[in-house]
C-alpha positions in Angstrom: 56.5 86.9 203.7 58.3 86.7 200.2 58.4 90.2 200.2 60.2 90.4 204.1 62.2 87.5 203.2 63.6 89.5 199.9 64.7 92.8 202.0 66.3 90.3 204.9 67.6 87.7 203.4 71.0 87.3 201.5 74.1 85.6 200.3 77.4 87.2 200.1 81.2 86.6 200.9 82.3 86.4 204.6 84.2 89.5 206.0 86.8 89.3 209.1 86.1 90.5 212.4 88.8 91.3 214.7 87.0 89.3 217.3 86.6 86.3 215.2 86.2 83.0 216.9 89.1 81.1 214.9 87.2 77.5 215.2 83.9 76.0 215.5 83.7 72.5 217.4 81.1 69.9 216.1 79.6 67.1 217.8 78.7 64.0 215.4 77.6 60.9 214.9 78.7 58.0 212.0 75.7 57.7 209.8 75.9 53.8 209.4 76.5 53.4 213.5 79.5 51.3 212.4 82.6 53.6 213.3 82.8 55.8 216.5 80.9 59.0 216.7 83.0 61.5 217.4 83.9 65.8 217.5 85.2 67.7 214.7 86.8 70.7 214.6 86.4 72.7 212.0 87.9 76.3 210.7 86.2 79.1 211.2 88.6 82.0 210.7 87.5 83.5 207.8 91.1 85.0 207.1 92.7 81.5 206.6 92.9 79.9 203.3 91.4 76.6 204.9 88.4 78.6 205.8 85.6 75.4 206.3 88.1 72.7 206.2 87.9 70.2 209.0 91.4 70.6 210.8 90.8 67.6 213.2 88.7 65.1 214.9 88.8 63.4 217.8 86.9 59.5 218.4 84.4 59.6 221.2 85.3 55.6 221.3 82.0 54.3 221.4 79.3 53.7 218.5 75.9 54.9 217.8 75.5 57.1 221.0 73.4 59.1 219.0 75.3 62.6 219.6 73.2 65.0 220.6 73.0 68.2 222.6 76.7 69.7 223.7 76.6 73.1 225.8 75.2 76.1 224.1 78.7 78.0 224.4 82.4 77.0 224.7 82.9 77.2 228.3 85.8 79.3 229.9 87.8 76.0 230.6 88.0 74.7 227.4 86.2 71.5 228.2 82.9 70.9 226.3 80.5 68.0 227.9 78.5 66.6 225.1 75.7 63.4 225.4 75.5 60.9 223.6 71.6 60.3 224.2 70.7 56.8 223.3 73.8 55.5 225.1 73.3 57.2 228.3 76.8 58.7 228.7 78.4 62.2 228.6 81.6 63.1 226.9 84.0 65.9 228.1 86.7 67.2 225.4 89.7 68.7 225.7 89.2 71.8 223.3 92.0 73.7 225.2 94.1 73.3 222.1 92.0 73.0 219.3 94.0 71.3 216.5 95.1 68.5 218.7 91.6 68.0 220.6 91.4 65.3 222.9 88.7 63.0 225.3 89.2 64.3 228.8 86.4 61.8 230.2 83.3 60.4 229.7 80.9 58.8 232.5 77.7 57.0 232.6 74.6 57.6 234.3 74.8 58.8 238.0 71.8 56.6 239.4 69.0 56.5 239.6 68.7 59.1 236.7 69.4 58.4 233.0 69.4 59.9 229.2 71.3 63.3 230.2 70.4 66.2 228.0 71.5 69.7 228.4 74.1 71.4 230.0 74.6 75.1 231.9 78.0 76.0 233.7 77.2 77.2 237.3 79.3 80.4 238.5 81.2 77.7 241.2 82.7 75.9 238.2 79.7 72.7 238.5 77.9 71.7 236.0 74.3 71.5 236.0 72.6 68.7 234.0 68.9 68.0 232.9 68.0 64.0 232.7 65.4 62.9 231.4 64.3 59.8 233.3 64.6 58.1 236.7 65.1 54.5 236.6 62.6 52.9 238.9 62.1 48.8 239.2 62.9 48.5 235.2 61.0 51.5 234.0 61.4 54.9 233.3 60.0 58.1 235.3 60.7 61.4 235.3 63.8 62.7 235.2 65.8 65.6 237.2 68.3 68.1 237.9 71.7 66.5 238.4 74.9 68.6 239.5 78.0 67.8 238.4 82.0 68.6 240.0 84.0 69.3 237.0 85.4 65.6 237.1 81.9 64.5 236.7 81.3 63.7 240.5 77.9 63.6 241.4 77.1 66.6 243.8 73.3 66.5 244.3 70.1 66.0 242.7 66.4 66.5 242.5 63.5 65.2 241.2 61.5 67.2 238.7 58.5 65.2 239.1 54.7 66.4 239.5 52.3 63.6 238.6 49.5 65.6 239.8 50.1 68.3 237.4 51.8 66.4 234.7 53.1 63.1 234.5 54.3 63.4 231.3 57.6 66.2 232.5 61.0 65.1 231.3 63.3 67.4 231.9 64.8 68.6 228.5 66.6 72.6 228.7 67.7 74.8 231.1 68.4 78.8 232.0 70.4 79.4 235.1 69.9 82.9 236.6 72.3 83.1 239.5 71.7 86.3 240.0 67.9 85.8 241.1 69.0 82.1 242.3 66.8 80.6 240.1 67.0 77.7 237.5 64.3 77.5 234.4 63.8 73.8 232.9 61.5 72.6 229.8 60.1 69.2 229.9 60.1 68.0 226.4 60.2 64.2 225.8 62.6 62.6 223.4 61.0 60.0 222.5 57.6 61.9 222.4 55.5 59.4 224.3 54.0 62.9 226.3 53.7 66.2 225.3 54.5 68.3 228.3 53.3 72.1 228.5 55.5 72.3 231.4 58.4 75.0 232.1 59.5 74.6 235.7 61.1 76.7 238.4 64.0 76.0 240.7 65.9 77.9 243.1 69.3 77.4 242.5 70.8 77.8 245.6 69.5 74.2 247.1 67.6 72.2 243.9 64.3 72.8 244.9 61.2 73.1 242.6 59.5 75.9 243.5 57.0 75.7 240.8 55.4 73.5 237.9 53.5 76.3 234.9 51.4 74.5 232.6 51.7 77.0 229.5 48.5 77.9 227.9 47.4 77.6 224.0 48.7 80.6 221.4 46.3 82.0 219.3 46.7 79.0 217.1 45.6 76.4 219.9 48.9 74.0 220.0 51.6 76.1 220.2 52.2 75.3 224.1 53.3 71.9 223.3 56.7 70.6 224.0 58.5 72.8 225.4 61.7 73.2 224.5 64.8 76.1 224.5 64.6 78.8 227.5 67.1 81.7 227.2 67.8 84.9 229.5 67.4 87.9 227.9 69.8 90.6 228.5 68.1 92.5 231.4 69.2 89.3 233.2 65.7 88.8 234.4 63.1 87.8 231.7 63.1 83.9 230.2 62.0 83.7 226.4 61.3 79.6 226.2 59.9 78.5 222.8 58.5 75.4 222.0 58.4 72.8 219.1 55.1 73.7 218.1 57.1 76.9 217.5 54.9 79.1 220.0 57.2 81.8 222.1 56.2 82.5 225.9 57.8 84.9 228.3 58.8 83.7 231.6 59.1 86.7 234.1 58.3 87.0 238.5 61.3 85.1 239.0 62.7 87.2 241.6 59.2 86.6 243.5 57.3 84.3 245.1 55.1 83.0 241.8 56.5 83.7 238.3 54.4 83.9 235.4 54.5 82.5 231.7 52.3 84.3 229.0 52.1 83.1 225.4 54.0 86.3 223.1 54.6 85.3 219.5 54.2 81.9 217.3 55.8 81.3 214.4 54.5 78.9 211.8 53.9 75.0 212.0 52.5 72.7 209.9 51.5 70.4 212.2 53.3 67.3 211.2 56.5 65.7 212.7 57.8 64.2 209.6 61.1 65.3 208.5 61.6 67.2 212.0 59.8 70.2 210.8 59.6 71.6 214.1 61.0 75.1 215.8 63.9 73.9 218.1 67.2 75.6 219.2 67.3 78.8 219.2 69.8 81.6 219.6 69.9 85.6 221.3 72.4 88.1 219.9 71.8 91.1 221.7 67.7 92.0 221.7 67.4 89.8 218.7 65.5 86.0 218.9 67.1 83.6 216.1 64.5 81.0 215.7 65.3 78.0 214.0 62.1 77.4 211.8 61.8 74.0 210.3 58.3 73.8 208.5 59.3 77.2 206.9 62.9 75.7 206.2 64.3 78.8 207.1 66.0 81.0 210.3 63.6 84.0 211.4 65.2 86.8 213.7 63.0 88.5 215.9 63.4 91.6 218.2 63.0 91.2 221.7 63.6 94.6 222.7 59.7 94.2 224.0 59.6 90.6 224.7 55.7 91.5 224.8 55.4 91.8 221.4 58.1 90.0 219.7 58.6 91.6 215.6 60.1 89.6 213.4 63.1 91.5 211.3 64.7 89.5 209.6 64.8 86.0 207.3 67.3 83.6 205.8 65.3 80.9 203.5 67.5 78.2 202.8 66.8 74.8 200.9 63.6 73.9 200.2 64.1 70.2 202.1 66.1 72.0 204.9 65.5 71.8 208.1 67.1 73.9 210.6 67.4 72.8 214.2 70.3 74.0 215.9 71.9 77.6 216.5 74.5 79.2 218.3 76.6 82.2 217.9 79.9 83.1 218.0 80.9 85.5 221.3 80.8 88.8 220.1 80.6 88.3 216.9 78.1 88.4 214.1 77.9 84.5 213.4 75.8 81.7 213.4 76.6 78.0 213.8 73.9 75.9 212.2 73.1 72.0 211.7 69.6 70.6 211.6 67.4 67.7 209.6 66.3 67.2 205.9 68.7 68.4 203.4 70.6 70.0 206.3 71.5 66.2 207.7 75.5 65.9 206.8 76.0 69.5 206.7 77.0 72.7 208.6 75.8 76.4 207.7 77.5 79.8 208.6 74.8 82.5 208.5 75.1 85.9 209.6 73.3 88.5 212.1 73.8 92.5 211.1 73.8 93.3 215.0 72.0 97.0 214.5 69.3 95.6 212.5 68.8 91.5 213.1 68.7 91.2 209.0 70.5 87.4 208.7 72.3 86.2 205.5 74.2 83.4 204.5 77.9 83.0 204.5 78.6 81.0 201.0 82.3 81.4 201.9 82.0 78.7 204.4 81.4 76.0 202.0 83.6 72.8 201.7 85.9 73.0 198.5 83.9 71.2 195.9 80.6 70.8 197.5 77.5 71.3 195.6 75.5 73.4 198.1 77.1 76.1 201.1 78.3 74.5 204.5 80.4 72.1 205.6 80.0 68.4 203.8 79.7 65.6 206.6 78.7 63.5 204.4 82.7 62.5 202.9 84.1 58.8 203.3 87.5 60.5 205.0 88.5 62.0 208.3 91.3 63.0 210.3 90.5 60.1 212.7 90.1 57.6 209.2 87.9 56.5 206.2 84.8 55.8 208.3 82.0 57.6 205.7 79.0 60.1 206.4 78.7 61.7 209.6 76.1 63.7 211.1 76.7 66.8 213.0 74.1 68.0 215.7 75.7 70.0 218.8 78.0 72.9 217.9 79.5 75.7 219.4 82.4 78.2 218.5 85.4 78.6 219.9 86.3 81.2 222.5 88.0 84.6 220.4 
């Protein structure tokens, strides 16, 4: 692996694109839970001089919400829901105009279902939600599907759960194929009371579960547990969905009756939870797989030109107490957005992706003024919004070119 990580790893200077996504929007929370979390914005262009400086910030007006997952990709609109997981609530932000970014709305939990976690834009403008629990008589069950208007109006919803297959589902990710009018969910559990093998299918057209796949052990024995990211390929058709015992399983049938889930690649886990050393959210730039590889503290690209046989390409080691967690690329472009755990806590990394070949390398460029290591610092006392200290970043996505 030294060898592979050599030939596909590297540093350099960041070069301009003409399709450069001028800034990258970050969702994060105040370290000491005693300000308000809130979204920076941060540029990206790497033709400005204030390349990696925050250029604003905008209060989400409540405290320890525990920012988590935002969408994957800056939606058409300009409005980017984000959760703020322990507190239950969703945030919508006014990114129409970056440098003066603003709180459109933010709404609580649309009962009986609580803890929202991911979001996927639907092609009539909805959103579609994943929540992790139902409230029943002052306990928690499984979650559901929830969709959203785009005031955050309550359209419908269904219940993911299947105690006779596995009681332990709570609906974590999401893959919308409207196209095959289909919807593909993971089951992970925050809190990891349960750890769901689960991937679930839904037809999109009416919220109803068609089917409950209990993924079956890698070659290694665990790597079905958790599951966590599904993503669409770019036939349209096939679902990769990893999990955070870092196992890889393709999800394909969906335009049938039964769809099936086969185990395809793993990638390495050490078996521990401690310091978030997990695989988690990944990213796909064309037929390449960006996997987001804590244990190895480093981002492996793999292509998928035969999600069969996944083949790893290309590596970008970083710190040695890193932890990456989440990715997401610029639209059209060569760049990666990424935050995670570890050493990776109060800052944000720009790697890039060499589109022919997947081979990654870091963008040193992107680098606070200053700073002792690459990325953006979160941990400063100072912000646009005031001097509330150390933040840290989770969701982030760029902005549209």
């Amino acid at each position: 692996m030294a060898a592979l990580a050599a030939c596909h790893a590297g540093t350099g200077p960041a070069r301009p694109t003409s399709s450069a996504s001028r800034f990258v929007f970050l969702w994060a929370g105040d370290a000491d839970k005693a300000a308000s979390d809130f979204l920076a914005v941060v540029d990206a262009d790497p033709r400005s001089a204030g390349y990696a400086s925050v250029v604003a910030t905008v209060p989400a007006g409540a405290i320890g919400t525990r920012p988590h997952h935002t969408e994957y990709a800056m939606p058409a609109d300009g409005l980017l829901w984000a959760n703020g997981f322990d507190a239950s609530r969703t945030f919508v932000f006014d990114l129409r105009h970056p440098e003066r970014p603003a709180l459109a709305r933010t709404f609580g939990d649309p009962l009986p279902y609580g803890h929202p976690h991911s979001y996927a834009r639907l092609p009539n403008g909805h959103v579609l939600a994943t929540f992790q629990w139902e409230m029943a008589g002052g306990h928690h069950e499984t979650g559901g599907l929830v969709e959203f208007d785009p005031d955050g109006r309550m359209v419908r919803a269904a219940r993911a759960a299947v105690p006779a297959i596995d009681p332990g589902v709570r609906p974590y990710s999401l893959a919308v194929l409207p196209a095959l009018d289909r919807v593909v969910t993971t089951a992970s559990d925050m809190h990891l009371e349960s750890r769901s093998a689960a991937v679930q299918i839904w037809r999109l057209s009416d919220l109803t579960l068609l089917q409950t796949i209990l993924l079956a052990p890698g070659r290694r024995g665990d790597e079905q547990q958790l599951t966590a990211e599904p993503r669409v390929l770019a036939d349209g058709r096939t679902v990769l969905v990893n999990t955070f015992t870092c196992g890889l399983y393709r999800v394909d049938g969906l335009d049938g009756p039964t769809a099936r889930a086969r185990w395809v690649y793993s990638s390495t886990w050490n078996g521990r939870w401690e310091g978030k050393s997990f695989c988690a959210v990944p990213e796909v730039v064309g037929r390449f797989w960006i996997q987001p590889s804590g244990t190895e503290h480093a981002l492996v690209s793999l292509d998928v030109s035969d999600p069969d046989q996944p083949r790893e390409v290309g590596r970008l080691v970083l710190g040695d107490t890193d932890a990456p967690h989440w990715v997401a690329g610029e639209p059209g472009g060569d760049r990666l957005i990424v935050t995670g755990y570890g050493g990776l806590e109060s800052r944000a990394l720009m790697a890039r992706i060499d589109r022919a070949t997947g081979a990654l390398r870091l963008d040193e460029a992107f680098t606070t003024p200053g700073a002792a290591r690459p990325g953006v610092d979160f941990g400063r006392d100072t912000w646009p919004h005031g001097a509330t200290g150390p933040a840290i970043p989770h969701g982030a996505v760029f902005s549209r070119p």
